[in-house]
C-alpha positions in Angstrom: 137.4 67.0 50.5 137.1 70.8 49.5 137.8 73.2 52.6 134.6 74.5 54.0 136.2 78.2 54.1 137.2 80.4 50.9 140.6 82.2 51.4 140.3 86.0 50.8 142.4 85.3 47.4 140.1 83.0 46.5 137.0 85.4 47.1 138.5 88.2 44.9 139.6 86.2 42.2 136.1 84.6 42.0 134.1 88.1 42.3 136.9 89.5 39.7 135.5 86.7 37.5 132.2 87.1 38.0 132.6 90.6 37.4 133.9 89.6 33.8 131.7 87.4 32.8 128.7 89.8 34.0 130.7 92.3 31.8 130.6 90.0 28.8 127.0 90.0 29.4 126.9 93.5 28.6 128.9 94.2 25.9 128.2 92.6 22.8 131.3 93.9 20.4 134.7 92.2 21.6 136.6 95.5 21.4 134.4 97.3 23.8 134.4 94.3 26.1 137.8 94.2 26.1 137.9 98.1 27.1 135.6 97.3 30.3 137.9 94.1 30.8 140.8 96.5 30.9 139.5 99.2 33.1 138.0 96.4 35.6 141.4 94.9 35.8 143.3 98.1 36.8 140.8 98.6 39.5 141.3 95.0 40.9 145.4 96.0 40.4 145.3 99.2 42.5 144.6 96.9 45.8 146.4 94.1 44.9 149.2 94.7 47.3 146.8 95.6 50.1 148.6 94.7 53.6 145.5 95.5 55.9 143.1 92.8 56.6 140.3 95.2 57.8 140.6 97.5 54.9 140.8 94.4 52.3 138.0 93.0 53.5 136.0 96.1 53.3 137.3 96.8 49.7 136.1 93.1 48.7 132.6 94.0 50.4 132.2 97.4 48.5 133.1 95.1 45.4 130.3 92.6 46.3 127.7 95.6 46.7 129.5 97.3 43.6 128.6 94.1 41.5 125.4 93.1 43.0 124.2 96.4 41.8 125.6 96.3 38.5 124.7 92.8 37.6 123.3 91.6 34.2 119.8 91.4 34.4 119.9 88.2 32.3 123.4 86.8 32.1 125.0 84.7 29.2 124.5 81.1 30.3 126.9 78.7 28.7 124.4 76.2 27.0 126.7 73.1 28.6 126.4 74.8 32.1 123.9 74.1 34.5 121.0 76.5 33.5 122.3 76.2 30.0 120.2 75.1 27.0 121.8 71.7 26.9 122.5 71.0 30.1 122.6 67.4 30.8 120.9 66.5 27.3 122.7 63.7 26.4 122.6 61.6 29.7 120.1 59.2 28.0 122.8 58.4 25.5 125.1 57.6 28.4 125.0 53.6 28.1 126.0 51.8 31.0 129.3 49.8 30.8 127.9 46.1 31.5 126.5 46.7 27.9 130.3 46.5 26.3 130.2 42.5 27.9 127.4 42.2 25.2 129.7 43.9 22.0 131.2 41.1 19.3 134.8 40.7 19.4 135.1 41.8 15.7 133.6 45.7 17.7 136.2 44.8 20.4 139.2 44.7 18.4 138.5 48.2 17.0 139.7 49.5 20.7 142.3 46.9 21.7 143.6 49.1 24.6 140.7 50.1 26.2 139.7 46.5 26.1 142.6 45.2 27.8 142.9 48.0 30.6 139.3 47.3 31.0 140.0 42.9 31.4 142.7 44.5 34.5 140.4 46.8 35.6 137.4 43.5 36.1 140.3 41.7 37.4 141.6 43.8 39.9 137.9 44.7 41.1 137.0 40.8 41.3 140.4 40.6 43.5 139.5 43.5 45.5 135.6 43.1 45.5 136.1 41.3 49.5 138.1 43.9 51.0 135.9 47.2 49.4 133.4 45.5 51.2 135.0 44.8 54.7 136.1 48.4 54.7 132.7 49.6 54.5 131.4 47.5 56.8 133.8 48.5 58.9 133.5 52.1 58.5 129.5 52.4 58.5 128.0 53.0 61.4 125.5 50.3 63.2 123.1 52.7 62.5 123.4 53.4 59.1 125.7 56.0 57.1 125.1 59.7 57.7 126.2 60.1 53.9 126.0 58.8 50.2 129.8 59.7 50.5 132.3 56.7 50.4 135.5 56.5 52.6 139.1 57.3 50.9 141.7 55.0 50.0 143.7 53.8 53.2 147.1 54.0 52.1 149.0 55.9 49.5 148.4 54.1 46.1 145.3 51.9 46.9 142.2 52.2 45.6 139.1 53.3 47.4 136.3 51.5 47.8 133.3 50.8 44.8 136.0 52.6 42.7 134.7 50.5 39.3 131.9 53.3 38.9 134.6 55.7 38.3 136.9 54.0 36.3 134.2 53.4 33.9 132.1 55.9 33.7 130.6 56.6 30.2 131.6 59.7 28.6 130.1 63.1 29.9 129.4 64.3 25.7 128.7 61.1 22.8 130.4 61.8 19.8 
């Protein structure tokens, strides 16, 4: 699971980026951006090596303000991105993976290893379909889950459980 908390690193390097992309967003031509790119990045370099807590902090604030104010009006979305033109437009291409049972062996033997990883992978989840399930059972609560989120592998190695959906999933773009 992700920490609930962003270091202080991680919130400059994220607002450094932001600030880049937003500057891509304003300059069309490459060399100017690049220009802009440059001068952002010596101004991120003169408090790199900023010992004092307090006074980072208030430098990564007076960024925040800095780029809220400055921010594109209309920001370059990538079109794959959520927001972007094509976001998600090929999930009703996505076929599940029970349809592969349904392909003719002559189809099959064009991808001979993904076919036999994918005959260990059905064994292995017939073999370990019992205890996925006991573990849950287990771990749920008599009055239901809280979450949609599954529980972790117990030991170092194992699998955790219902891991078949993620083994197989179809491929995020068709070809």
């Amino acid at each position: 699971m992700a920490a609930a908390y962003l270091s202080h690193r991680q919130k400059v390097l994220g607002l450094y980026k932001r600030a880049l992309r937003h500057i891509e967003s304003w300059c069309v031509f490459r060399d100017k951006y690049r220009f802009y790119a440059c001068l952002l990045r010596a101004r991120f370099d003169e408090n790199k090596d900023e010992k004092d807590m307090v006074k980072a902090v208030k430098l990564l604030k007076l960024g925040e303000e800095e780029f809220w104010a400055n921010q594109h009006p209309q920001p370059y979305i990538f079109p794959d991105s959520p927001g972007g033109t094509s976001y998600e437009r090929y999930d009703c291409y996505k076929v599940p993976e029970w349809c592969l049972e349904f392909w003719h062996p002559s189809e099959k033997a064009e991808y001979p290893d993904y076919f036999s990883k994918r005959e260990k992978w059905k064994q292995l989840r017939l073999e370990s379909w019992e205890k996925e399930v006991k573990q849950l059972q287990e771990e749920t609560q008599s009055d239901g889950p809280k979450t949609e989120a599954l529980p972790p592998a117990r030991k170092e190695g194992h699998l955790p459980p219902l891991w078949w959906q993620y083994v197989t999933r179809p491929r995020e773009r068709p070809m």
